[in-house]
N, C-alpha and C positions, 0 to 999 in steps of 0.2 A: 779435443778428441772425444771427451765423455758426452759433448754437446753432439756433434755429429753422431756417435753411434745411439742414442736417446733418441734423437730424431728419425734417423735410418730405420728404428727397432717401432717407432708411431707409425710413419707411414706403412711399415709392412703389416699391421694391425690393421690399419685403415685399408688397406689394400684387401684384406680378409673381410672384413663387413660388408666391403661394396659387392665381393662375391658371394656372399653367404645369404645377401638383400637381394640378387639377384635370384640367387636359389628358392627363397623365399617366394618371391613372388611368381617365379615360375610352376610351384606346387600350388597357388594357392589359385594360377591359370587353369589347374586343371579340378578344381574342387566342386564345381557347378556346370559346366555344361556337357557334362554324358548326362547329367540330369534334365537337366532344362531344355534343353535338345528335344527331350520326349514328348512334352505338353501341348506344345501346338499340332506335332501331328497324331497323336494319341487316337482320334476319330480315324485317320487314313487306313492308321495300323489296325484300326478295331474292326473297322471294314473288311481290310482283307482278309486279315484272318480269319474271323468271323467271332471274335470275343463278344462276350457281354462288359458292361461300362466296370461293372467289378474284376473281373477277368482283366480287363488291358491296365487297369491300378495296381494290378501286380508289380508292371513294370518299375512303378516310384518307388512299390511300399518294400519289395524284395531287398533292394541296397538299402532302405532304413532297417530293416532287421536285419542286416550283417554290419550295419552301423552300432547298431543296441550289442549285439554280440562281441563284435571286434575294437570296438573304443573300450574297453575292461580291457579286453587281452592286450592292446595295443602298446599300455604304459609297461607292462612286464616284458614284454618281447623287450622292450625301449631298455629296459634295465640291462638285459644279457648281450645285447649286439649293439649301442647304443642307438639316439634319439637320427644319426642320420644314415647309418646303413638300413634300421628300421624303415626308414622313408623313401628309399631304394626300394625294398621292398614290396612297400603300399604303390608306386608308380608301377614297378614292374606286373602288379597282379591286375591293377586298373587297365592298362594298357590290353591285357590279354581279357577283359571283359569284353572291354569297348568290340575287340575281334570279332569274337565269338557271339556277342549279341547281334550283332551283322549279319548271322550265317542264315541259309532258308531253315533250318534245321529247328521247330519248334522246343527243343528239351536244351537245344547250342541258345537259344535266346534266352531263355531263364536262367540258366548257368553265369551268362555272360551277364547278366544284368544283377545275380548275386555277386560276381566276382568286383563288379564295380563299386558294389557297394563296401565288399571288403578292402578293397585300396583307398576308397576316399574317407572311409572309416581312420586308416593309419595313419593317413597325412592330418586327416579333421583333430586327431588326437594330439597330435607331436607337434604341430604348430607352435601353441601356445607357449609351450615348454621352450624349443627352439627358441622364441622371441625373449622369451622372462630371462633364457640363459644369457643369450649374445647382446640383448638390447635391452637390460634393465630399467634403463633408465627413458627409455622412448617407449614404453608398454603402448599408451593411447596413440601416437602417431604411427609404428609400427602395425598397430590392430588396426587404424583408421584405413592405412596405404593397403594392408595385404585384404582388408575384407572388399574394400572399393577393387582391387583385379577380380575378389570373385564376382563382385555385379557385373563389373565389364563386359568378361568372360560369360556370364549368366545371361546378359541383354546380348550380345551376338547370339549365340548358339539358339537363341530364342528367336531373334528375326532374321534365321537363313535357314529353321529347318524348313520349314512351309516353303522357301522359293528353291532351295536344292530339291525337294521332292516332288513337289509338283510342278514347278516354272522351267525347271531344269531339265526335267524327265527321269531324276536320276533315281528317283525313289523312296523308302523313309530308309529304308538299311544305306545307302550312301552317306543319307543325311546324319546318320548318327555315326557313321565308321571315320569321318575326319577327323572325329575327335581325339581318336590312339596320337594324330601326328605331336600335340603338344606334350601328350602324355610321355610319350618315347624322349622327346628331347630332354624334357624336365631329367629322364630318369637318367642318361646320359650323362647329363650336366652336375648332377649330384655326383655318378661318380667320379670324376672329374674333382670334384673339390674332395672326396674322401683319400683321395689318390697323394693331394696338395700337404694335406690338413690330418693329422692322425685324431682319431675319434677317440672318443672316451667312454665309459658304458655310465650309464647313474646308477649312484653307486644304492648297493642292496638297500632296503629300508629293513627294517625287523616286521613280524607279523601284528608284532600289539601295537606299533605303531600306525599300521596300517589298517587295524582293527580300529583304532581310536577313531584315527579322518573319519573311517566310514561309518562310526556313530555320529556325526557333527550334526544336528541338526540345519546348521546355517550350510552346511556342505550342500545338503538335501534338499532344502529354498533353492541354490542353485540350479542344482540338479532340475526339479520341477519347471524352475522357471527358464531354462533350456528346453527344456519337453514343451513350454507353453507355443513358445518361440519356433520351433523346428514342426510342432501340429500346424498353426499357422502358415508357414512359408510355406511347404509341401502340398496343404491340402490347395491352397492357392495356386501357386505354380501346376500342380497337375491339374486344376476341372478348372480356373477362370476364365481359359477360352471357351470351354463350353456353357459356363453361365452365361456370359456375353454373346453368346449368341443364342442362346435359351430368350435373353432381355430384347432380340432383335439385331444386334452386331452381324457382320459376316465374317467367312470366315478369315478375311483380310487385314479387316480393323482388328479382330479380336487377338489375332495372333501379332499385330501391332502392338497392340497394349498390353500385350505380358510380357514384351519388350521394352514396352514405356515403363510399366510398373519397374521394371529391376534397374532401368534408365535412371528413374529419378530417387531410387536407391541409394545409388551411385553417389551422387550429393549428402545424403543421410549417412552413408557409413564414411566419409573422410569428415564430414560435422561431427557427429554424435558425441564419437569417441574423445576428442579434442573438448568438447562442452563436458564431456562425463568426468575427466581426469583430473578439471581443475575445480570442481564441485566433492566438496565434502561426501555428501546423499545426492545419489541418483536418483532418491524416490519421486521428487515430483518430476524429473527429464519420463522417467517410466511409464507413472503416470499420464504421463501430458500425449506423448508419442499413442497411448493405447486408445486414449478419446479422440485423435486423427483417426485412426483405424475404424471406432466403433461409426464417427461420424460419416467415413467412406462406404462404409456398410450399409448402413439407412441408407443414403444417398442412393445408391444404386439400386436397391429395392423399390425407392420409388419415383425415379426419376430414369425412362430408356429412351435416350436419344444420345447421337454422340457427342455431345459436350458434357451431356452430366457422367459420361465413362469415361471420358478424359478428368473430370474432375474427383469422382470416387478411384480413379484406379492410382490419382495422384498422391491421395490421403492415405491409402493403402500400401502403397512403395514407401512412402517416406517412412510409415510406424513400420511396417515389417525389417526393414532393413535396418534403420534406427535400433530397436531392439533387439535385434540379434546381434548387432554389432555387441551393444551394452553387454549382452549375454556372454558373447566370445571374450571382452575386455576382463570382465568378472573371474573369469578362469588365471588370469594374471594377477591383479589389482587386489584379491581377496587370499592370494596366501603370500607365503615369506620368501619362498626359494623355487629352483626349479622341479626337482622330485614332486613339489605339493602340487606345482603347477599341473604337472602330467598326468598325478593322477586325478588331480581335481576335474582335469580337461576330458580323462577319461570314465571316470565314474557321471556324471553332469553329464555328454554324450551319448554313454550308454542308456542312462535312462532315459535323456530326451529323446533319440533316436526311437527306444523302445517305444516309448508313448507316439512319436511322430508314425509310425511304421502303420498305426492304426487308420491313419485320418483318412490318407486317399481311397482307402477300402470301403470302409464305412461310408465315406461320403458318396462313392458309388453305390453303393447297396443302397442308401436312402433315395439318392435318384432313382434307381432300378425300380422302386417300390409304389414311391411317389410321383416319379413323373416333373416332379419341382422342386426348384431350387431355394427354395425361402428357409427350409429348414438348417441346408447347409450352411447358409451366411447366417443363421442367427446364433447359429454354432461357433462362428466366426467371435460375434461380440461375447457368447460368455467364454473365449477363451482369452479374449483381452482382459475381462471382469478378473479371470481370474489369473492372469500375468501383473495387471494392478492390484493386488492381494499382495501377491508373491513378491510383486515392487518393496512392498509397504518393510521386507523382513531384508532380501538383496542389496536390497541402496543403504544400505547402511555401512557407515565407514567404518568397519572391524574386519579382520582375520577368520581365516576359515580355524 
């Protein structure tokens, strides 16, 4: 009898993981493509509206500063409602972006494209925490499975906004408005299992404890080297269609290959993580991943035909993804429990966020100025220079 109700009492555990992995990867479906979505048709929309290249950068850099803003707040809301009505939440606000950024309504697009930033902000926070709590003991495969759906998710929405808007007829506001559908399920399906499952809040921390983390130095390496991580993807993902076709690409190939580039990502964040967990020091995996990068870089600078953008934008997928993966794992891997995770997940967010929210701007505004792109990509390698810096202090096997 004690045997059968033991076993009765595993599988109904097991039965709870499969849904909660489920949940998992469903939030983690919608974390990248209201973003990535935007990049290839960024010119259509610049067009009609009549933006300047800075002006239509708004749209990346807005949801990173409600990222910088919202990953702090995000682990205290987590505290008082816990880690998955919080996440409820972050779907339900995302969902009402994606709407609203749709609308003809010039002042309904900025809104909606802050409010996405704010929902992918909560989910981008509480992940981490979620996984360190439910799946302790699978950090790197967990981080591997759920960063590999954002590529997935990230490579579709990246090669069907250009054919839903122009192939289609349907427009670039269609092409982005699909997006609510996954979001709406996700948020459904969480309550559903809050419905199953009663929540728990994490439990209060004290102030001088929380004082403490956010002196840690090695906290702050984190942190930065999130910021290296998220300036990279971002400024990437929003202008390398338009570099590539700056280098001669059109505009078919080039919104191929921002598709490619998160394609073979894809491969990078289910490796990385697995090579990173069972290694003492990440520093030379860091390392190594950032000299693919700087060498994708040269590469492209001096080689425009289509095999050497097939081959820079190869080198470039694999380190950006590779490293952010490492960067997301870090937020687990480097503290003791979940509380540190969450906030570790949110302090590291916020400030990378903060720092990423800069780059698409900026790097518009230097196009604007200059007319060329050489500046941006060189921008490019000293932000690797200095993610291999930041390696040298992260990949070190100690506690935040």
């Amino acid at each position: 009898m004690k045997e059968y109700t033991l076993e009765k009492q595993e599988l109904g555990k097991d039965d709870t993981n499969v849904l909660i992995i489920i949940g998992i990867f469903l939030v983690a479906l919608n974390l990248r493509p209201a973003l990535t979505s935007i990049g290839p048709i960024m010119g259509i929309i610049r067009d009609e509206i009549g933006f300047a290249n800075w002006n239509v950068a708004l749209l990346t850099s807005l949801p990173l500063v409600a990222f910088a803003v919202m990953s702090i707040i995000s682990s205290y809301l987590a505290q008082k409602y816990s880690n998955e009505k919080t996440l409820i939440f972050g779907l339900i606000i995302l969902s009402m972006g994606i709407i609203f950024r749709s609308s003809t309504m010039i002042i309904l697009l900025f809104l909606g494209t802050l409010l996405i930033g704010i929902g992918i902000a909560v989910c981008n926070v509480l992940l981490p925490g979620i996984i360190k709590d439910k799946f302790p003991d699978k950090l790197s495969i967990m981080t591997g499975l759920y960063s590999s759906i954002m590529g997935i998710s990230a490579t579709v929405a990246s090669a069907i906004s250009v054919p839903i808007a122009k192939n289609m007829g349907l427009g670039w506001r269609n092409a982005l408005l699909i997006w609510v559908v996954p979001a709406i399920l996700a948020s459904f399906y969480w309550l559903v299992i809050i419905r199953r499952k009663p929540t728990h809040r994490i439990q209060e921390r004290s102030i001088e404890k929380t004082k403490k983390f956010l002196r840690s130095p090695f906290a702050w390496f984190i942190a930065f080297f999130m910021g290296c991580h998220s300036l990279l993807f971002y400024i990437t993902i929003s202008w390398f269609p338009e570099i590539l076709i700056h280098f001669g690409a059109n505009k078919t190939i080039a919104g191929f290959l921002l598709s490619y580039l998160q394609l073979v990502g894809i491969a990078s964040s289910l490796l990385i993580p697995l090579i990173a967990g069972k290694l003492k020091s990440q520093v030379g995996l860091v390392i190594s991943l950032n000299i693919l990068l700087i060498i994708g870089v040269i590469y492209l600078l001096l080689y425009h035909n289509d095999i050497s953008f097939i081959i820079s934008t190869t080198l470039i997928g694999v380190s950006l993804s590779g490293n952010f993966t490492i960067a997301l794992l870090l937020l687990s891997i480097r503290t003791k429990n979940t509380k540190q995770a969450t906030l570790l997940s949110g302090m590291a967010q916020s400030t990378g966020y903060a720092l990423a929210a800069l780059g698409p701007i900026a790097v518009g505004f230097i196009y604007d100025i200059t007319r060329d792109w050489t500046i941006p990509l060189f921008l490019l390698i000293l932000l690797a220079i200095c993610s291999s810096l930041l390696g040298l202090k992260v990949g070190q096997n100690k506690f935040v």
